[in-house]
BAKOL-954368 format. One record per atom (N, C-alpha, C): residue number from 1; x, y, z. Coordinates in steps of 0.2 Angstrom, whole numbers, plus 5000, padded with zeros to 4 digits. Layout:
% residues N
REC     k   east   north     up
REC   NUM      X       Y      Z
...
//
This chain:
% residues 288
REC     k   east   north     up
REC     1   4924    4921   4952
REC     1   4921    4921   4958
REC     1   4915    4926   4958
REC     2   4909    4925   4959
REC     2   4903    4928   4958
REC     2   4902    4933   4966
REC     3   4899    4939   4964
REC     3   4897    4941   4969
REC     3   4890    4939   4971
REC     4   4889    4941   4980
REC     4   4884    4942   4980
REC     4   4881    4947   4986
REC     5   4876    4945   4988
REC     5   4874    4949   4992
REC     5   4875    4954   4999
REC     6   4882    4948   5001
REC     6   4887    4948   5005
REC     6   4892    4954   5004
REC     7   4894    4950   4997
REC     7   4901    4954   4996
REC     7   4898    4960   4995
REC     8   4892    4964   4994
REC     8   4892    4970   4990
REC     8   4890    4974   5000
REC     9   4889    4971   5004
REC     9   4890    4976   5010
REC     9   4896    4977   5010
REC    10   4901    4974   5008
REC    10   4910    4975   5009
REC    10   4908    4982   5006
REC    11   4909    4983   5003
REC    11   4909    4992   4998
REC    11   4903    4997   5004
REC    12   4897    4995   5003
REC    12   4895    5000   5007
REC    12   4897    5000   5016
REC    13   4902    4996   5017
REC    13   4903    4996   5024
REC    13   4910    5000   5025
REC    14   4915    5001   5019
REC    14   4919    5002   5016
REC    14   4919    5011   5015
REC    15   4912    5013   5011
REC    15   4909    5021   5011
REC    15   4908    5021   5017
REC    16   4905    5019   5022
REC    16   4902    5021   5027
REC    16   4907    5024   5033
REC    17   4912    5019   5032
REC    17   4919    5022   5038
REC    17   4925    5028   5033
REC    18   4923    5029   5028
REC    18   4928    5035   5025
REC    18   4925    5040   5027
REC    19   4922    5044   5028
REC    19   4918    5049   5035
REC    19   4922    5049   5040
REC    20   4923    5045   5042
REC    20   4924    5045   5051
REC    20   4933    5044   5050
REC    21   4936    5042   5045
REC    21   4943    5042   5043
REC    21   4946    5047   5040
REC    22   4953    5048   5042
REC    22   4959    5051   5038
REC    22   4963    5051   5036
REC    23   4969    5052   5031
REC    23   4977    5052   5029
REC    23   4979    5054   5034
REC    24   4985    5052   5040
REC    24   4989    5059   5041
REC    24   4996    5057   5038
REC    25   4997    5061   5035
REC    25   5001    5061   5029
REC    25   5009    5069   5030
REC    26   5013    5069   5032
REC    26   5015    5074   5032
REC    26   5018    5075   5028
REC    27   5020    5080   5027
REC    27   5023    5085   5021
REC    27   5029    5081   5018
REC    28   5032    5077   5021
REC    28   5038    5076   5021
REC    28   5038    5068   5020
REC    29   5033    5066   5019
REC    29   5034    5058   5017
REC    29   5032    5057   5009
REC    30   5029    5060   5005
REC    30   5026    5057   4998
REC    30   5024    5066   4995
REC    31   5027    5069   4989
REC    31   5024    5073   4985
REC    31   5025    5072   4979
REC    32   5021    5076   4977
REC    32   5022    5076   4968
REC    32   5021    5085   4968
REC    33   5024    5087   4962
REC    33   5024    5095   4960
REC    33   5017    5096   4959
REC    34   5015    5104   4961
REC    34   5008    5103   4955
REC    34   5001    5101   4961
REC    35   5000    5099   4968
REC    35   4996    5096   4969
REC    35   4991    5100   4973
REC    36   4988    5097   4978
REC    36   4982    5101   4980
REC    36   4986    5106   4988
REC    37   4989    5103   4991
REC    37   4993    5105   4997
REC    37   4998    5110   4995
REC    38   5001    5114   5000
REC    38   5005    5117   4999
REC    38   5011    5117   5005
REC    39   5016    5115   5001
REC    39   5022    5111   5008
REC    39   5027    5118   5008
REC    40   5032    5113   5011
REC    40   5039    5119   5015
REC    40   5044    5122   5011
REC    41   5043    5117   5005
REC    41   5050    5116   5003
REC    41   5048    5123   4995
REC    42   5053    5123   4994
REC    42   5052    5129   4988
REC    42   5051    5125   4983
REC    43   5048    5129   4978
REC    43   5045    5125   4972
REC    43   5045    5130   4966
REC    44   5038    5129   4964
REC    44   5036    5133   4955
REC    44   5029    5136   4956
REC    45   5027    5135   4961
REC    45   5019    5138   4960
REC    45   5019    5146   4961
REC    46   5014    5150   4961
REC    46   5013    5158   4958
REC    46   5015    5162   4966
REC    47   5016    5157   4971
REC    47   5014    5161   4977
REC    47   5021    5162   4980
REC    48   5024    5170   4981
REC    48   5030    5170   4983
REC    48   5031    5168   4989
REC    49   5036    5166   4990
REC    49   5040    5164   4998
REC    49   5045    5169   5002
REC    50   5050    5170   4995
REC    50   5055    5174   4998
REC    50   5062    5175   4995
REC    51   5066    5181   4996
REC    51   5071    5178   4990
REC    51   5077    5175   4996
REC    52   5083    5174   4990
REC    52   5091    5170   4993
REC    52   5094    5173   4987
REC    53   5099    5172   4989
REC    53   5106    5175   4984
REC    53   5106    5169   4977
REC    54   5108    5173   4972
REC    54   5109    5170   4967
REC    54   5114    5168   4967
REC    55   5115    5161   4964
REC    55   5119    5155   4965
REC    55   5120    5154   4955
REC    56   5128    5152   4954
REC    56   5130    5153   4945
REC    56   5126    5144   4946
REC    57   5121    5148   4940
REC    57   5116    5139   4936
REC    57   5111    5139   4938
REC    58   5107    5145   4942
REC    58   5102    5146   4944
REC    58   5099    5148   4938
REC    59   5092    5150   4939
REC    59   5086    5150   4932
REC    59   5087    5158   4932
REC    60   5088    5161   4928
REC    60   5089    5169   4928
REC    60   5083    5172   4927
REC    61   5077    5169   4927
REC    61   5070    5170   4925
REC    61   5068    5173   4933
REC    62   5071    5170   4936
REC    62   5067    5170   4945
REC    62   5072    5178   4948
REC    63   5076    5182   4943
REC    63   5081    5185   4947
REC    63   5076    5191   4950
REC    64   5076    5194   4955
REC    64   5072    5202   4955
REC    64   5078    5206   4955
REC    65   5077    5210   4950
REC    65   5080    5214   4947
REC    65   5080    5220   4952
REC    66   5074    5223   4953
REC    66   5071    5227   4957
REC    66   5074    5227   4965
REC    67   5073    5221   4968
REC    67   5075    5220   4975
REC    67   5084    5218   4973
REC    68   5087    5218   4968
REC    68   5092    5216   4966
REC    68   5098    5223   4966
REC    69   5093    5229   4963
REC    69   5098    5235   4963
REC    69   5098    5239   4971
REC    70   5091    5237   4973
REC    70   5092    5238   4979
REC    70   5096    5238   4985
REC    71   5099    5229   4984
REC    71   5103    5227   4988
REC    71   5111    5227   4985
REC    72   5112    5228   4980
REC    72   5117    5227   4976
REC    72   5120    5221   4975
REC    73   5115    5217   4975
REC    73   5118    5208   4977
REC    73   5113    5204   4971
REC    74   5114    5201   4968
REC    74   5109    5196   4964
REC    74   5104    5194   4969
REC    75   5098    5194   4967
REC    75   5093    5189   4972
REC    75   5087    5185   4968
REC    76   5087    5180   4970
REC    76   5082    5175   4967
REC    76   5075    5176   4972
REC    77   5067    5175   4966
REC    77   5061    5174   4970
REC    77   5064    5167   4972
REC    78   5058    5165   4976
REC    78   5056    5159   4977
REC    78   5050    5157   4978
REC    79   5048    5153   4978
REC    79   5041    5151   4978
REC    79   5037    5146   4984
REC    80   5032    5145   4984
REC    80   5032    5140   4989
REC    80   5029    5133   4986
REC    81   5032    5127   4986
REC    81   5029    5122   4980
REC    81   5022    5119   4984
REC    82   5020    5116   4977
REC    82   5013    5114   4978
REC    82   5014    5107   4979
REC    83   5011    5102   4984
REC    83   5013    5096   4983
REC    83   5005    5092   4984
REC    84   5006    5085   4983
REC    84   5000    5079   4985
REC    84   5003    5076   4984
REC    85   5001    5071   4990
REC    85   5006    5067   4992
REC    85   5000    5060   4988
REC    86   5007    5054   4987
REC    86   5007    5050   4980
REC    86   5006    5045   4987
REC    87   5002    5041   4983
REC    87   5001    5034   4987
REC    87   5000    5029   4981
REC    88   5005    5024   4983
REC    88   5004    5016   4977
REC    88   4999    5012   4982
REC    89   4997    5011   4979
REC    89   4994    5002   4981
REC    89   4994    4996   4975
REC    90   4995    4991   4981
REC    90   4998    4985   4977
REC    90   4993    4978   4978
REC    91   4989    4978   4974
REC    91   4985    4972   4976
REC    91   4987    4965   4974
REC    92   4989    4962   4980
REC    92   4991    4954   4977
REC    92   4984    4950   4974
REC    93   4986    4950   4967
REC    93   4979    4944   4966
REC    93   4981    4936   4965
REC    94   4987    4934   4967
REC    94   4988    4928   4967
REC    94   4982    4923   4971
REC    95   4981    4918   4967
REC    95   4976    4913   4969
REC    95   4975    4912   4976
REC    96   4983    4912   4979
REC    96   4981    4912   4989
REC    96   4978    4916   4991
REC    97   4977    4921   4987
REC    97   4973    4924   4992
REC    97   4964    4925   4992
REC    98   4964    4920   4986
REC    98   4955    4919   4987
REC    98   4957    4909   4988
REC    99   4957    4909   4993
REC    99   4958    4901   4996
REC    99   4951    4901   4999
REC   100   4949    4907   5003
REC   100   4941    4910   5005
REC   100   4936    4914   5002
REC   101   4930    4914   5000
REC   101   4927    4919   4998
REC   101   4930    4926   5003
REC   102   4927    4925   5006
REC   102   4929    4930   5014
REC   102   4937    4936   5011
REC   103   4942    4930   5011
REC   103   4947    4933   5010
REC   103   4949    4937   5003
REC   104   4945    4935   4999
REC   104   4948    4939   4994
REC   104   4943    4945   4992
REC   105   4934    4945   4995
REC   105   4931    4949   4994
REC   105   4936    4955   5000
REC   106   4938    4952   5008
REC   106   4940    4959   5011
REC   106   4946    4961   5010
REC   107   4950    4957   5004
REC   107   4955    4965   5001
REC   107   4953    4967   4996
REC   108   4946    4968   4993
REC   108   4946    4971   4989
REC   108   4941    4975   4995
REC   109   4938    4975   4998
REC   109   4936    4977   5000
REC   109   4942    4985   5004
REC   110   4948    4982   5009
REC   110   4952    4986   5010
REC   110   4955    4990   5003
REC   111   4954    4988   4997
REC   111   4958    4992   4990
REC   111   4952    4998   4991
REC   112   4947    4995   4990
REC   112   4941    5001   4989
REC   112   4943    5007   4994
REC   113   4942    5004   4999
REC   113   4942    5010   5007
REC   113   4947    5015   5007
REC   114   4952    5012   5006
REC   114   4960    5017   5004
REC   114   4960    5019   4997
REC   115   4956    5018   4991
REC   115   4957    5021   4987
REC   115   4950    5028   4989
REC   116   4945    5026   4991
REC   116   4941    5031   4992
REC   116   4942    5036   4999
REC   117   4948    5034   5003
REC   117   4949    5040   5009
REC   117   4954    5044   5004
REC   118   4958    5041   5000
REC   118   4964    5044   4997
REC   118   4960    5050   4992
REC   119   4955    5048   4988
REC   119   4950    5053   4986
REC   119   4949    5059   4990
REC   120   4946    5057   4995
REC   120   4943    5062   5000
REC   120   4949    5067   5003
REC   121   4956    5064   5004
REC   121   4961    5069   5005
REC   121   4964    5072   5001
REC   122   4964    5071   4995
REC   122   4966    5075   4989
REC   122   4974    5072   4988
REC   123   4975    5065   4987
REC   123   4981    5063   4987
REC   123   4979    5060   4979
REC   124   4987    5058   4976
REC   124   4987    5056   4969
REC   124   4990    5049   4970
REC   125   4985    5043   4967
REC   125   4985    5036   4968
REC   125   4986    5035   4963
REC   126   4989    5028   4963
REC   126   4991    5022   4958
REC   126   4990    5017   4960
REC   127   4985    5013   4959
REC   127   4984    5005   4962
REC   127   4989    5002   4954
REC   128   4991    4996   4958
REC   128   4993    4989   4952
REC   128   4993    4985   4956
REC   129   4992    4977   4948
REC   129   4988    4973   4954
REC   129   4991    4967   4951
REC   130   4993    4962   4955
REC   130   4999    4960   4955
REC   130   4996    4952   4953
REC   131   4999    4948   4947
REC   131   4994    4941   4948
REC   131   4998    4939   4943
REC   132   4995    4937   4934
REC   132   5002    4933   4932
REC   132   5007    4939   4929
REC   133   5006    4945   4928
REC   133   5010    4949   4926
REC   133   5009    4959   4933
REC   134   5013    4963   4931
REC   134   5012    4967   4933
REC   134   5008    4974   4932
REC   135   5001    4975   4930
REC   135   4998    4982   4929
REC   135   4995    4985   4932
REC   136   4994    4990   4930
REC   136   4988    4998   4932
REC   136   4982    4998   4932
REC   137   4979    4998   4937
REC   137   4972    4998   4937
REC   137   4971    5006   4935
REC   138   4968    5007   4930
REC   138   4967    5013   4928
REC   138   4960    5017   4930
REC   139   4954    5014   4932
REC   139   4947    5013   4934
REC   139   4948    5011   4940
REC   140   4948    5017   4945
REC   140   4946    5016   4952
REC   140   4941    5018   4954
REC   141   4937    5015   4952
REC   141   4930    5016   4955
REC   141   4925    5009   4958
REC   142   4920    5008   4962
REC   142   4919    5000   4963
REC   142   4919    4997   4958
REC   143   4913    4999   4952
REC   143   4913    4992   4947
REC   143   4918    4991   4946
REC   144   4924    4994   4945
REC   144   4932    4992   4942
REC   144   4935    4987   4948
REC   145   4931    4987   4952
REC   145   4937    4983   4958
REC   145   4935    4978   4958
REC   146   4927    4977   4955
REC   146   4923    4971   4958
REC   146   4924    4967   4954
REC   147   4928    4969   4947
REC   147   4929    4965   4941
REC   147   4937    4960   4942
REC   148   4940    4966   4948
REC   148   4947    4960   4949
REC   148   4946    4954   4950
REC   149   4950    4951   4948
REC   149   4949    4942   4949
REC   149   4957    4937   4952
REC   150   4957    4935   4954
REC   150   4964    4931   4957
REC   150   4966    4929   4951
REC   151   4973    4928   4949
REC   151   4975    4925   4944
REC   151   4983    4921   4944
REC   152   4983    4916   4948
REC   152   4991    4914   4947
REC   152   4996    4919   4952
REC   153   5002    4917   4950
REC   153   5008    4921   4952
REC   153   5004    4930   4957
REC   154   5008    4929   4962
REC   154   5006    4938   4964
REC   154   5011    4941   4966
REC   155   5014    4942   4969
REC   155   5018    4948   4972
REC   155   5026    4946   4967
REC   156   5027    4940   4966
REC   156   5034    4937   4964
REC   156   5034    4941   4957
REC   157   5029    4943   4953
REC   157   5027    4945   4946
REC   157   5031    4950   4947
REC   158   5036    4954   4950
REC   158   5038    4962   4951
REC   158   5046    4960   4948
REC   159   5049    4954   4952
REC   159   5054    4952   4948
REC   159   5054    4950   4941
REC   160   5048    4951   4937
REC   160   5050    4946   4929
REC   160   5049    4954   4926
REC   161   5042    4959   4930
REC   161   5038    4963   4928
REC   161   5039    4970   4931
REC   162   5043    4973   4932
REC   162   5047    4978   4935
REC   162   5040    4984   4934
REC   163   5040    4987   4941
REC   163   5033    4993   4941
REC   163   5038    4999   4942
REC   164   5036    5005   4939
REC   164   5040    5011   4938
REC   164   5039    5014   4943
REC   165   5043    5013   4950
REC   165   5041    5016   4957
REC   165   5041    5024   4957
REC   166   5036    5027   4961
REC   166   5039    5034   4961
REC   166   5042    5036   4967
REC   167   5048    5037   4967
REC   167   5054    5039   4975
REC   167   5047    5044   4978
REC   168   5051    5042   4985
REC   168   5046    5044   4991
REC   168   5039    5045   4991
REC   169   5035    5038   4986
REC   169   5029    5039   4989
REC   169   5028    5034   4995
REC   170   5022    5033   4997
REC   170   5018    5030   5002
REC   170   5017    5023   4999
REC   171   5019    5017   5001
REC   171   5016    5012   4996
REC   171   5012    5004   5001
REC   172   5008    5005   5001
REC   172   5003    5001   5003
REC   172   5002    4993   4999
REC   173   5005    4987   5002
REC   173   5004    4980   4999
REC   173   4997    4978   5003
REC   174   4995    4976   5000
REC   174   4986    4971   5000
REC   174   4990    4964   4999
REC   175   4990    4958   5004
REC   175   4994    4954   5002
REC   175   4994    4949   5008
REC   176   4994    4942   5005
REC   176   4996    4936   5013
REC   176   5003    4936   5013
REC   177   5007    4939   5008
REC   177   5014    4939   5009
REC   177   5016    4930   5011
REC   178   5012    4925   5006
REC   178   5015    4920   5003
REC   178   5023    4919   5000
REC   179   5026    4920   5001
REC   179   5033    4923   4997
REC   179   5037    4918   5001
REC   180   5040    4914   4996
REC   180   5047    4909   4997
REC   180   5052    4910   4995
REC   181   5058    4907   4994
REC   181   5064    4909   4992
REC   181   5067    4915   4990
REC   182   5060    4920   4989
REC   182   5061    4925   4985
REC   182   5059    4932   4989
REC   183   5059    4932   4996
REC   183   5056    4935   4998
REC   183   5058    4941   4997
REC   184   5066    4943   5000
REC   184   5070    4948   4999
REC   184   5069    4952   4994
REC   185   5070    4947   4989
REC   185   5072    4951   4981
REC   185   5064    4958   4980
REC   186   5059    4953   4982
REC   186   5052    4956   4980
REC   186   5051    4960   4985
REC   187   5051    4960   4991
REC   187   5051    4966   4996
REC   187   5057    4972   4996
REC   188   5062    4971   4991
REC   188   5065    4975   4990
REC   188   5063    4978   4984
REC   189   5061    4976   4978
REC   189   5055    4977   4973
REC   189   5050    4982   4975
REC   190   5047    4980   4978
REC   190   5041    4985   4982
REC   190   5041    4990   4987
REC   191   5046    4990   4990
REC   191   5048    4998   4995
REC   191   5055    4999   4993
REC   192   5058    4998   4990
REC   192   5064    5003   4988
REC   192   5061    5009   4989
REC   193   5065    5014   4989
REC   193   5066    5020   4990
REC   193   5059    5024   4992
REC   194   5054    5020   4995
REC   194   5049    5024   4998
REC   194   5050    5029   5002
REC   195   5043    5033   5005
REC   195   5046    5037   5011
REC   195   5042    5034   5018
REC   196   5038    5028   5015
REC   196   5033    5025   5022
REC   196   5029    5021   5019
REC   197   5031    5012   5019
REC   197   5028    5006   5019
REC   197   5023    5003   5022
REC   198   5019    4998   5020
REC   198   5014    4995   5025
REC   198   5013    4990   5021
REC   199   5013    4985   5025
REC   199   5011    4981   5021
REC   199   5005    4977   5026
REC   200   4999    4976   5021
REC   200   4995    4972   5025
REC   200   4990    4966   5024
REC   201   4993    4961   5028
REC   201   4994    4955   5027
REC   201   4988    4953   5029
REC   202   4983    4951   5025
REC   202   4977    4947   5026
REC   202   4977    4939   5024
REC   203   4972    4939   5032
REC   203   4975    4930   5032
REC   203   4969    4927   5034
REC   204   4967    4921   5033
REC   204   4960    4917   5035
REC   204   4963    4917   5042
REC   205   4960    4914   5045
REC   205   4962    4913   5054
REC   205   4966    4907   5054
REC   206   4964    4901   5049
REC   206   4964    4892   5049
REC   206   4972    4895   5046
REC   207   4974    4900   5042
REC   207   4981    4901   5042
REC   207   4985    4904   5048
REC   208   4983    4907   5051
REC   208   4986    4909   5056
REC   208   4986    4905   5064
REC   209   4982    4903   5062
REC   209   4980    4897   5071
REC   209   4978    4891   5069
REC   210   4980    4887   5064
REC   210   4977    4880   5061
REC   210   4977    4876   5068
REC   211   4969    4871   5068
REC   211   4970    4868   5074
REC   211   4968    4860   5070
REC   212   4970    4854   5073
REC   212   4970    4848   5070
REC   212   4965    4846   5069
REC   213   4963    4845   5063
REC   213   4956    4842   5061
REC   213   4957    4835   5055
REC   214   4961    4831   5057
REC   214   4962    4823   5058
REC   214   4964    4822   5048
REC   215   4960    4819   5045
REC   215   4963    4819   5040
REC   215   4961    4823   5034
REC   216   4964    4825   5030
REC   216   4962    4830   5025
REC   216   4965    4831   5017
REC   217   4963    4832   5012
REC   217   4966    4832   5006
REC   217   4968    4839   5006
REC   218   4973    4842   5004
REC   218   4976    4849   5002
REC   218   4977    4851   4995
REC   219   4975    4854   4993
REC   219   4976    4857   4987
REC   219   4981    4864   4985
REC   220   4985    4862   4983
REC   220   4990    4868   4983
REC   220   4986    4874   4978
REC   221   4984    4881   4980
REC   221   4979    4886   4978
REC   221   4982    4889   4971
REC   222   4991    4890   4972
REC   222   4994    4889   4966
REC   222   4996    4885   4959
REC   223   4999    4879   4962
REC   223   5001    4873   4954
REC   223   4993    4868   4953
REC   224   4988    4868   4959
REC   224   4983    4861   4960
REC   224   4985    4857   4962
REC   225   4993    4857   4965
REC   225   4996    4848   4966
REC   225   4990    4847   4973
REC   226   4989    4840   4974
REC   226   4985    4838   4977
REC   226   4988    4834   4983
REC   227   4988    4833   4992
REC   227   4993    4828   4995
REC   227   4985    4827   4998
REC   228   4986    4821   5003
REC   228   4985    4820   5007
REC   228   4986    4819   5014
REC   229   4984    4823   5017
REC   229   4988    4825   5022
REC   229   4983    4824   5032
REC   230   4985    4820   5036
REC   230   4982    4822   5041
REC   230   4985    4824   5049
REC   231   4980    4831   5048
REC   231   4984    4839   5050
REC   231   4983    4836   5059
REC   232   4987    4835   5063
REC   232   4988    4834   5069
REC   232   4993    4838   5073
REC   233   4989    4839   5080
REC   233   4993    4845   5083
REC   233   4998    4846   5083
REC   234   5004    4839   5082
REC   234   5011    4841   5080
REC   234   5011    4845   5074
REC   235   5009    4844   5066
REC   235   5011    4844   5063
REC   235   5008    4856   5064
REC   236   5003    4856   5068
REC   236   4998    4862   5068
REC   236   5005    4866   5073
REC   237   5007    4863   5077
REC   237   5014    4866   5081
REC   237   5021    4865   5076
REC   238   5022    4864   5071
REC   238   5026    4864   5067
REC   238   5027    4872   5064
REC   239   5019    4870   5059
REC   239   5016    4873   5057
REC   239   5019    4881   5059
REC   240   5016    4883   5065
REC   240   5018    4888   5071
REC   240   5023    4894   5069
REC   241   5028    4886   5072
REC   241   5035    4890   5072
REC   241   5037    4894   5066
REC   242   5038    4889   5060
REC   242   5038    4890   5052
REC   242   5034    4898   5053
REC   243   5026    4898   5054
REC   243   5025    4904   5051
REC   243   5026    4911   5057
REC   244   5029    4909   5063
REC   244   5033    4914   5066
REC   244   5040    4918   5063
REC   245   5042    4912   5060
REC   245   5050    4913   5058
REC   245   5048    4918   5052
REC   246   5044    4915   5047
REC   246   5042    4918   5043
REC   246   5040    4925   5042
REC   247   5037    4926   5051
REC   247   5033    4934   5050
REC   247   5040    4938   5051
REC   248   5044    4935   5056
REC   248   5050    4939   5058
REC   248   5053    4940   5051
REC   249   5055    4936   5046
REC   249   5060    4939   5042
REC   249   5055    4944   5037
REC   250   5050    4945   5038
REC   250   5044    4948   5031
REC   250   5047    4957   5037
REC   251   5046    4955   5044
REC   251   5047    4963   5048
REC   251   5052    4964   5046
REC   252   5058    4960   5047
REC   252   5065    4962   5047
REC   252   5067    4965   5040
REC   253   5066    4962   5034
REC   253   5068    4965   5029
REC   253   5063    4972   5027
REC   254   5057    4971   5029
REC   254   5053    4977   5028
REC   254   5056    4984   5032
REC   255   5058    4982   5040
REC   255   5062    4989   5043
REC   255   5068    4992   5041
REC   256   5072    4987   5033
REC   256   5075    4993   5030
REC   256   5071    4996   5029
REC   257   5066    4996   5024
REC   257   5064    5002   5020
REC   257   5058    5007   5022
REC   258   5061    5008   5029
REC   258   5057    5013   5033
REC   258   5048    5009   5033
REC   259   5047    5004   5033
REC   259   5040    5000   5031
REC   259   5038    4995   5038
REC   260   5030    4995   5038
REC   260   5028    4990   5043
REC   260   5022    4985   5040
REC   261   5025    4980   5045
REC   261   5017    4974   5043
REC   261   5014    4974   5047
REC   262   5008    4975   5045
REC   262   5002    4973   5049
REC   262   4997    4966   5047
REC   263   4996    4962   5049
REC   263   4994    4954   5052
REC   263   4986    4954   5055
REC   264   4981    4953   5049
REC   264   4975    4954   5049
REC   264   4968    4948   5050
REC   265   4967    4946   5054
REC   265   4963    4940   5053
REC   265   4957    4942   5049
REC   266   4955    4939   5041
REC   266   4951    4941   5038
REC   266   4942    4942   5040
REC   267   4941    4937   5045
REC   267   4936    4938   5050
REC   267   4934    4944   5054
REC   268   4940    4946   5055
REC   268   4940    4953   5058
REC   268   4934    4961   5055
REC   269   4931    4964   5055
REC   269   4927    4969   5053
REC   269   4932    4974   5051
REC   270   4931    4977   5046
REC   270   4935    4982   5042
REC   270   4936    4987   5046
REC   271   4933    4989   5052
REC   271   4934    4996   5056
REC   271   4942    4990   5060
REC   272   4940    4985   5063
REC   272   4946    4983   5067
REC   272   4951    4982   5064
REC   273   4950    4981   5058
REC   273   4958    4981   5054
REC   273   4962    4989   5053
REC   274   4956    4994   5051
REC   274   4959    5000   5052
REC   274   4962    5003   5058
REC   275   4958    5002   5063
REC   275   4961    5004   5070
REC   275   4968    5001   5069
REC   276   4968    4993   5067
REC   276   4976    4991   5068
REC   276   4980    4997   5065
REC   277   4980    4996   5059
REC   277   4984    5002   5057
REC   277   4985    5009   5057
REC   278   4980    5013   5063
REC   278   4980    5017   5065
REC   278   4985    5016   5071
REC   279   4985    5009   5075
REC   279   4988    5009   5081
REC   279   4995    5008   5081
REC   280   4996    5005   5074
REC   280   5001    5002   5073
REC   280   5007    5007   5068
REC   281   5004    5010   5064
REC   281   5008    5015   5060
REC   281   5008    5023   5060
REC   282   4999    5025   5063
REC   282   4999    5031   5063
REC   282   4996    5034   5056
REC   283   4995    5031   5051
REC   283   4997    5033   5044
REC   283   4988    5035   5046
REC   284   4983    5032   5049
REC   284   4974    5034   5047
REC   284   4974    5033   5053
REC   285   4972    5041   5054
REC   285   4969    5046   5061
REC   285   4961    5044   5061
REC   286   4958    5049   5064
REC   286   4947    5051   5067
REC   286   4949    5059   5060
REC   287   4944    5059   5060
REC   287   4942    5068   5058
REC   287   4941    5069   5062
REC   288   4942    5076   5063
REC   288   4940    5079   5069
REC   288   4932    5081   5068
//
């Protein structure tokens, strides 16, 4: 799929609102040892916290000796741990989701933006990007993003192609969340054990509201089978139902795993799709 002059506003439209954007990220959903924050919990960094009594299988390195004789009790430092909180993103490149120019340049568009506010707030990212198998985009910068291209199978790849999740981080799906008989198995794949899901589900409009436009050839985006089909307001009310039921069960399994969906018309401007997810999860606040 070529760029063009179009798609390269998606990026500078994309720097343009990281400014005016934030993480809000608490202490208590995604860290890693080591990182730019410093949280509640006790850790290994240089900066004392306080001691607690020594416990047999504790580290006898941490003991103070000093404040030990004084009280006549073992006593352990403690520290206060350093964290950054871990954010995955998961980019589906399955072929559905470039069925539009439009739609495949604005999740790459939404990868860029989240990869560049997560920059900005000093968090530690892992994009993978999800199409006939499962890998690392190691290169997160634009030109790396601009070279992603759809390819076959997307999100179902996690069942053949297993991603080494890291517990409680943040994990954000880019995704039409096309998913049949397999939904469960893959939505459990992708938020097990996180500490706060989202999934964001971008979609042309003509998928979300298809209205009758009499007769037409289909083309399946995945195998190329070809029908002929002519799409009439019964069949556009069928339609409907099916991708209602569909959204319910995509909410219901995702609110085991502490996770939500958000429902994007690709049309939409990349500011309004943020606010949704400001409105709807909390997760991106204003700067002050």
């Amino acid at each position: 799929m070529e760029k063009n002059s179009k798609n390269e506003n998606y990026f500078v439209e994309a720097k343009s609102l990281v400014a005016l954007f934030r993480l809000n990220i608490a202490d208590r959903y995604a860290f890693s040892r080591m990182g730019e924050r410093v949280g509640r919990q006790r850790g290994s960094s240089i900066d004392f916290q306080e001691h607690r009594t020594y416990f047999l299988g504790d580290d006898i390195r941490f003991i103070d000796w000093a404040a030990s004789a004084r009280t006549d009790q073992l006593l352990l430092k403690t520290f206060h741990e350093e964290i950054s909180p871990i954010l995955e993103i998961y980019l589906d490149c399955s072929l559905s989701m470039a069925v539009t120019s439009d739609k495949w340049w604005r999740s790459l568009q939404v990868l860029f933006f989240i990869i560049e506010l997560s920059k900005s707030d000093n968090c530690l990212i892992k994009v993978y990007l999800l199409g006939v198998d499962s890998k690392r985009l190691h290169e997160l910068h634009e030109k790396a993003i601009e070279r992603i291209i759809p390819q076959g199978v997307g999100l179902e790849c996690v069942l053949k192609y297993p991603i080494p999740l890291q517990p409680n981080a943040i994990r954000i799906i880019i995704s039409d969340f096309m998913i049949g008989e397999n939904l469960n198995g893959v939505l459990h794949a992708l938020y097990k054990e996180c500490s706060m899901g989202i999934g964001i589900r971008l979609l042309d409009l003509f998928e979300i509201d298809p209205t009758p436009i009499g007769g037409f050839r289909l083309t399946d985006s995945e195998n190329g089978e070809e029908i002929s089909l002519r799409i009439t307001q019964d069949i556009c009310d069928r339609y409907k139902e099916r991708f209602e039921v569909h959204t319910k069960r995509i909410k219901d399994t995702m609110s085991r795993f502490n996770s939500k969906l958000i429902t994007v018309d690709t049309q939409k401007s990349l500011k309004e799709l943020i606010m949704s997810i400001h409105q709807q999860t909390g997760l991106v606040g204003f700067r002050q």
